[in-house]
Backbone as a printed PyTorch tensor [residue, N CA C, xyz], in Angstrom:
tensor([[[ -7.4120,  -2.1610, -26.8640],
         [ -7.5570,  -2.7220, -25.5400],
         [ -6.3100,  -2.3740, -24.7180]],

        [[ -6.6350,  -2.0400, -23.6740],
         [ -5.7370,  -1.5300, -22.3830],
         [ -4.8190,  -2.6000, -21.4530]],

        [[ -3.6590,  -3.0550, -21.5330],
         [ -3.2010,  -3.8940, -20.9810],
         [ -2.5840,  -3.3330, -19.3990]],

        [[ -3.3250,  -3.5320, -18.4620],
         [ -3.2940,  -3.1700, -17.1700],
         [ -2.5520,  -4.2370, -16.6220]],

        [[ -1.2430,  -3.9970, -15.7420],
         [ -0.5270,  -4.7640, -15.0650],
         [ -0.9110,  -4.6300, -13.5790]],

        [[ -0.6310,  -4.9230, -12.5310],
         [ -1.3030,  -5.0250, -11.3850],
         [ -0.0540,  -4.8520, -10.4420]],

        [[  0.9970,  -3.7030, -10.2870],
         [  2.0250,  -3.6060, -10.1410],
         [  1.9410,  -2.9380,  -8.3660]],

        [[  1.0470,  -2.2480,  -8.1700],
         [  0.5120,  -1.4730,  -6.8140],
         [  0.0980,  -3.0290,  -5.8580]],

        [[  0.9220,  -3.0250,  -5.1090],
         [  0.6150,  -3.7680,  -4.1510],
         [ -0.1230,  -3.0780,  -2.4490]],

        [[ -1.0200,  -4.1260,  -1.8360],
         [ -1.4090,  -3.5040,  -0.9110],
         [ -0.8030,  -4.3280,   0.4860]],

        [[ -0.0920,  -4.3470,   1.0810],
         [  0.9340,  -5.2300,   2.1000],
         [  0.1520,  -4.8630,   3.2570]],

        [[  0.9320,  -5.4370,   4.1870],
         [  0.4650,  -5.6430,   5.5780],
         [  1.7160,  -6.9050,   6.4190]],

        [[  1.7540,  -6.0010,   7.1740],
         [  3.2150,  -6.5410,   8.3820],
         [  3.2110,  -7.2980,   8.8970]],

        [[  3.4120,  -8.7110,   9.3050],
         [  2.4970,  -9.8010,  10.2130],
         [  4.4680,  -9.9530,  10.9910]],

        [[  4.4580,  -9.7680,  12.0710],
         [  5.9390, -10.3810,  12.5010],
         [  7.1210,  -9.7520,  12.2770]],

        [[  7.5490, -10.3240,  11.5970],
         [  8.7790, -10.0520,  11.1130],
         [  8.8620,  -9.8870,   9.4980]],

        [[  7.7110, -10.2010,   8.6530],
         [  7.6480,  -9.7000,   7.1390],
         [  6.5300,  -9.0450,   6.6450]],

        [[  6.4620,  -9.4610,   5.6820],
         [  5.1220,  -8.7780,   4.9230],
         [  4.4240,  -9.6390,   3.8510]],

        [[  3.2080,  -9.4430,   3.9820],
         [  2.6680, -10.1480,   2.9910],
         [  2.0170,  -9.5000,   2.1140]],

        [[  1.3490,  -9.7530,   0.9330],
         [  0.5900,  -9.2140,   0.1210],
         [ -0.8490,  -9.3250,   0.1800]],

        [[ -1.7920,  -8.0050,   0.3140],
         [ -3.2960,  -8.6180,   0.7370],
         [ -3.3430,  -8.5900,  -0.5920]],

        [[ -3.4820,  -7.6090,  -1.8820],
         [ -4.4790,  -7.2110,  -2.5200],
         [ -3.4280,  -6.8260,  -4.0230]],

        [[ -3.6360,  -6.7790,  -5.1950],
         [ -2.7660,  -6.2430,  -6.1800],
         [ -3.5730,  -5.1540,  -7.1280]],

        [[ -3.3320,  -3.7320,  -7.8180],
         [ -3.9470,  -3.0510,  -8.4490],
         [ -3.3150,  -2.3520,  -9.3830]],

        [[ -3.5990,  -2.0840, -10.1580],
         [ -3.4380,  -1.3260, -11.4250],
         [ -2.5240,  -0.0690, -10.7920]],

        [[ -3.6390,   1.1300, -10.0230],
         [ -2.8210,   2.2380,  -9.3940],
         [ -3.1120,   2.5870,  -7.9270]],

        [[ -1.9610,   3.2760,  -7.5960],
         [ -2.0180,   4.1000,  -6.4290],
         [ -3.3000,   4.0680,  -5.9820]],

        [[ -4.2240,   5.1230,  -6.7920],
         [ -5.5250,   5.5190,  -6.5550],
         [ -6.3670,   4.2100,  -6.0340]],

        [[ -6.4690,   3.5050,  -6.6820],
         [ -7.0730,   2.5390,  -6.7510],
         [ -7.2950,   1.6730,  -5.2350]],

        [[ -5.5140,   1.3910,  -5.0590],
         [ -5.3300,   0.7630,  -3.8290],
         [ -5.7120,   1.7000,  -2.0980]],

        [[ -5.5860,   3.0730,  -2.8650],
         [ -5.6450,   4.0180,  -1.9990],
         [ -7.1800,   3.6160,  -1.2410]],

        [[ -7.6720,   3.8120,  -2.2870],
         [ -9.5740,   3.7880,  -1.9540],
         [ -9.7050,   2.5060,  -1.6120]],

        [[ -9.1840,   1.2960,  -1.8040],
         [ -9.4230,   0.2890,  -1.3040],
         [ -9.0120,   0.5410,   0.4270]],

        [[ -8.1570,   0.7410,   0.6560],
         [ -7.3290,   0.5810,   2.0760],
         [ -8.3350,   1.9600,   2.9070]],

        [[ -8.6450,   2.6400,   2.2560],
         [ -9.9760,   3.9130,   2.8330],
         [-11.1310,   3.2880,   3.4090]],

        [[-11.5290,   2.6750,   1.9750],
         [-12.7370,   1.8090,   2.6240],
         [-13.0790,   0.4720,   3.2380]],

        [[-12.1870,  -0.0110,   3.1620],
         [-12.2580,  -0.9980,   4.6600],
         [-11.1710,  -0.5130,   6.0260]],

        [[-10.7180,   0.8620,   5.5960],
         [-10.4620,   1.6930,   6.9060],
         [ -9.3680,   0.7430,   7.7970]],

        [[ -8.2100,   0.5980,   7.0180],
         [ -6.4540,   0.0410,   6.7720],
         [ -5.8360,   1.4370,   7.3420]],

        [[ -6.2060,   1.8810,   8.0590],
         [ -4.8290,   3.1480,   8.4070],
         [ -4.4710,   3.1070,   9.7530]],

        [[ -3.6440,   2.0800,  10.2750],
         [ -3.1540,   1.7560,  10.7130],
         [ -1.5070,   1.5710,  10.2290]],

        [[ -0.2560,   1.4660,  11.5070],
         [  0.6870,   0.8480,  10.5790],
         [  1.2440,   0.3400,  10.0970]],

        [[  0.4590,  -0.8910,  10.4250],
         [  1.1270,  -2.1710,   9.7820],
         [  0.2880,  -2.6350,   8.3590]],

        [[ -0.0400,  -1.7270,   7.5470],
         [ -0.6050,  -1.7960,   6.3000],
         [ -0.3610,  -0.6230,   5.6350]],

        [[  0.5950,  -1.1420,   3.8760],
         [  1.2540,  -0.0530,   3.2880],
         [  0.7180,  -0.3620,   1.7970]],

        [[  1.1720,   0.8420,   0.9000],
         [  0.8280,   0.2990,  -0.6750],
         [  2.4310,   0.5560,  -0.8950]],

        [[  2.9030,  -0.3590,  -2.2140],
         [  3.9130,  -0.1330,  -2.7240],
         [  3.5550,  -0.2360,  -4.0590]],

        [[  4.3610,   1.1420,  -4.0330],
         [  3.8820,   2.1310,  -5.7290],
         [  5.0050,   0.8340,  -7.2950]],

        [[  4.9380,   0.9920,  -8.0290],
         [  4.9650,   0.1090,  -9.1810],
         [  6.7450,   0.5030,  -9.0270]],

        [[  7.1310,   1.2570,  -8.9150],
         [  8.5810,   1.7600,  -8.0390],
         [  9.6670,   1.1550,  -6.8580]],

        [[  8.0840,   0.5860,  -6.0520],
         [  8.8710,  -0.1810,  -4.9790],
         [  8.7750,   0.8430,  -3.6230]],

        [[  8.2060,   1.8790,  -3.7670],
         [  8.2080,   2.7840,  -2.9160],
         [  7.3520,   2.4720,  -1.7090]],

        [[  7.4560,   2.1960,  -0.9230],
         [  6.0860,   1.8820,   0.2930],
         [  5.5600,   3.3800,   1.1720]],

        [[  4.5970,   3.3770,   0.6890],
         [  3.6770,   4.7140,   1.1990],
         [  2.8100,   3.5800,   2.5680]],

        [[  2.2830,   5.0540,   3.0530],
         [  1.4430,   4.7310,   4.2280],
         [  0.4510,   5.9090,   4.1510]],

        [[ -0.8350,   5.5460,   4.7600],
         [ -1.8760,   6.3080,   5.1190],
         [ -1.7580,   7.2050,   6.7920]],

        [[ -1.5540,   8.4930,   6.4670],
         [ -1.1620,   9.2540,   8.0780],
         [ -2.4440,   9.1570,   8.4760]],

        [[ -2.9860,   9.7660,   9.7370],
         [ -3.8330,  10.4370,  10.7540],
         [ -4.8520,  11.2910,   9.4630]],

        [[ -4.7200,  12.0980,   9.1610],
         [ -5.4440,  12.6720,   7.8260],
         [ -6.1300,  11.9150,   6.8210]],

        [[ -5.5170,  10.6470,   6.5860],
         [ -6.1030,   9.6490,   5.8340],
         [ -5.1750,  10.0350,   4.0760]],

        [[ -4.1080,  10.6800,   4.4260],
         [ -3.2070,  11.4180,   3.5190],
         [ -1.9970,  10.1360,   2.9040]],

        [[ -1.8640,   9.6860,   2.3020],
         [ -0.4330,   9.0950,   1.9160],
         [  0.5620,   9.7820,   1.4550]],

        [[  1.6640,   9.0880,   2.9000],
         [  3.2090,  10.0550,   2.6710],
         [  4.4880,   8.4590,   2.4010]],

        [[  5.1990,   9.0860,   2.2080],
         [  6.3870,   7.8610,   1.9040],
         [  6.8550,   7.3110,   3.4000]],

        [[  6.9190,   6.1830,   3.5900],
         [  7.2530,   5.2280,   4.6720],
         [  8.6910,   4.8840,   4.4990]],

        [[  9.6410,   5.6700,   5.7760],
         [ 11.1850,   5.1830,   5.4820],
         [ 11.5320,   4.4520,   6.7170]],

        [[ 11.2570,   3.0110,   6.7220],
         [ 12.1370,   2.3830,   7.7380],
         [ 13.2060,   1.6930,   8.3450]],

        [[ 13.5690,   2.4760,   8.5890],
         [ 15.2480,   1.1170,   9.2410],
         [ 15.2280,   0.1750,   9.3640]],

        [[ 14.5390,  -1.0230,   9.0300],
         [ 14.5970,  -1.9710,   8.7160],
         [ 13.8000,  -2.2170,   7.6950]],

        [[ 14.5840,  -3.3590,   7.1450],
         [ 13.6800,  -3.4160,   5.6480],
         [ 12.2180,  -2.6400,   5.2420]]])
């Protein structure tokens, strides 16, 4: 049996922080979630099991999100 941690978070910006909508196993996973209820916008990011916060471009492509503030 496969012990899957749920480390891929799917965020979203409200203000001044962030909250957590959604939690997943992987990338992929969260990817296709945020596709299909059509999240590409930018105040909704995944952060990889790393801590890395990606975003969905214009293409529907995920690139790494670097912002000057937190």
């Amino acid at each position: 049996m496969t012990n899957l941690t749920h480390d891929v978070r799917v965020i979203k910006h409200i203000g001044t922080s962030y909250d957590v909508f959604a939690n997943f196993p992987t990338v992929q996973e969260a990817l296709d979630y945020m596709r299909r209820l059509e999240f590409a916008n930018d105040s909704w990011y995944i952060v990889n099991a790393d801590g890395v916060r990606l975003r969905m471009n214009q293409q529907g492509k995920l690139e790494v999100f670097h912002s000057l503030i937190g």
